[in-house]
C-alpha positions as CSV (number, residue, x, y, z in Angstrom):
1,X,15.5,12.2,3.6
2,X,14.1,12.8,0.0
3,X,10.4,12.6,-0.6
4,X,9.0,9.1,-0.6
5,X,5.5,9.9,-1.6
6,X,5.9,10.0,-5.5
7,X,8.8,7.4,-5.5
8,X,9.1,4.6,-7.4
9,X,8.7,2.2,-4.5
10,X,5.5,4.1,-3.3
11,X,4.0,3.7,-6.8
12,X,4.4,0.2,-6.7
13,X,3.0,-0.6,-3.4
14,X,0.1,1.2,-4.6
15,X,-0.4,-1.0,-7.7
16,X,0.1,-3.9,-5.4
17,X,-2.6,-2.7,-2.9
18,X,-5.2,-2.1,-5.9
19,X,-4.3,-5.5,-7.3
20,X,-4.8,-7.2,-4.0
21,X,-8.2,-5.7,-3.7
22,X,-9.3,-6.5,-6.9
23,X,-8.1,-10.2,-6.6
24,X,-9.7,-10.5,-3.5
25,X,-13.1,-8.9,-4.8
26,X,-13.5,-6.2,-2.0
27,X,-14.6,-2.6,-2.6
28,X,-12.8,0.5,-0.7
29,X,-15.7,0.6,1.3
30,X,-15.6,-2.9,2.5
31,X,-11.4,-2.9,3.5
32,X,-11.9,0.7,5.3
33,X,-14.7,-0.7,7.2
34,X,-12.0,-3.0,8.4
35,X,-10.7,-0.7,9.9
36,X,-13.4,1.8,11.4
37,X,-13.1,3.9,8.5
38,X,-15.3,5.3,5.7
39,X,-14.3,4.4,1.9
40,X,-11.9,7.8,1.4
41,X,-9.5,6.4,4.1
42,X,-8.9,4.0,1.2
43,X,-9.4,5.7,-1.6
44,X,-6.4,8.5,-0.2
45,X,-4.2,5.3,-0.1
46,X,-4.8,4.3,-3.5
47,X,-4.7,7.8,-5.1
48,X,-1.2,8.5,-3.1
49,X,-2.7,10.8,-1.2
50,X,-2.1,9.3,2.3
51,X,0.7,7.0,3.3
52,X,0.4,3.8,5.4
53,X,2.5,3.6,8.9
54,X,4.0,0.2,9.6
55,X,1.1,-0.9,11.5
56,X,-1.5,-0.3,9.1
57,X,-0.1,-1.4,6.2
58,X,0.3,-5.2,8.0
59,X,-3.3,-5.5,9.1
60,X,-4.2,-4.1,5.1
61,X,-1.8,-7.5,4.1
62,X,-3.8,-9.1,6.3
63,X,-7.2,-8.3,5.1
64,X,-5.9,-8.2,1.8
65,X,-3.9,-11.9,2.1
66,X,-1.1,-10.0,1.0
67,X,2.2,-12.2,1.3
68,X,3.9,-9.1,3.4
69,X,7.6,-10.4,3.0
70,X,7.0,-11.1,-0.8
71,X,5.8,-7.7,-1.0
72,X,8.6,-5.9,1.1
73,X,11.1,-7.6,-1.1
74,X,10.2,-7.1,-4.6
75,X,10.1,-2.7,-3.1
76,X,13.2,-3.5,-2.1
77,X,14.3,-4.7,-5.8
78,X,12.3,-1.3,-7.7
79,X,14.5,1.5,-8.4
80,X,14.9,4.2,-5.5
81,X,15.6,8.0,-6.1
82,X,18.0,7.8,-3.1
83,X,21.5,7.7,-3.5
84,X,23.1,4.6,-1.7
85,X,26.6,5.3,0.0
């Protein structure tokens, strides 16, 4: 599987994250205390530095009131460097 980290897709859940913070008026510090977690743990995320699992990226929705499906399908919709068959 080509690299995801750079992709498109990646990119824009990244803006998405950072807009969802924002909008919600929390600080890196505040979501990765959330989580047990000092304020890089977030700031990795939002640089592209560290990737979310699954699991970790629904309890960020959660803290973030991040509409998870609305979000899944407009990355489904960006462009992809992967070749569909």
């Amino acid at each position: 599987m080509p690299e995801t980290i750079r992709s498109p897709r990646q990119e824009l859940l990244i803006k998405r994250i950072v807009e969802a913070r924002k909008r919600a008026g929390l600080t890196q510090g505040e979501i990765a205390a959330h989580f047990g977690k000092h304020q890089p743990f977030i700031a990795n995320i939002e640089a592209g530095q560290r990737r979310l699992d699954l699991v970790e990226l629904i309890a960020l929705a959660e803290v973030l009131d991040l509409d998870l499906h609305q979000l899944i399908d407009e990355l489904k919709r960006a462009p992809t460097r992967f070749k569909k068959k």
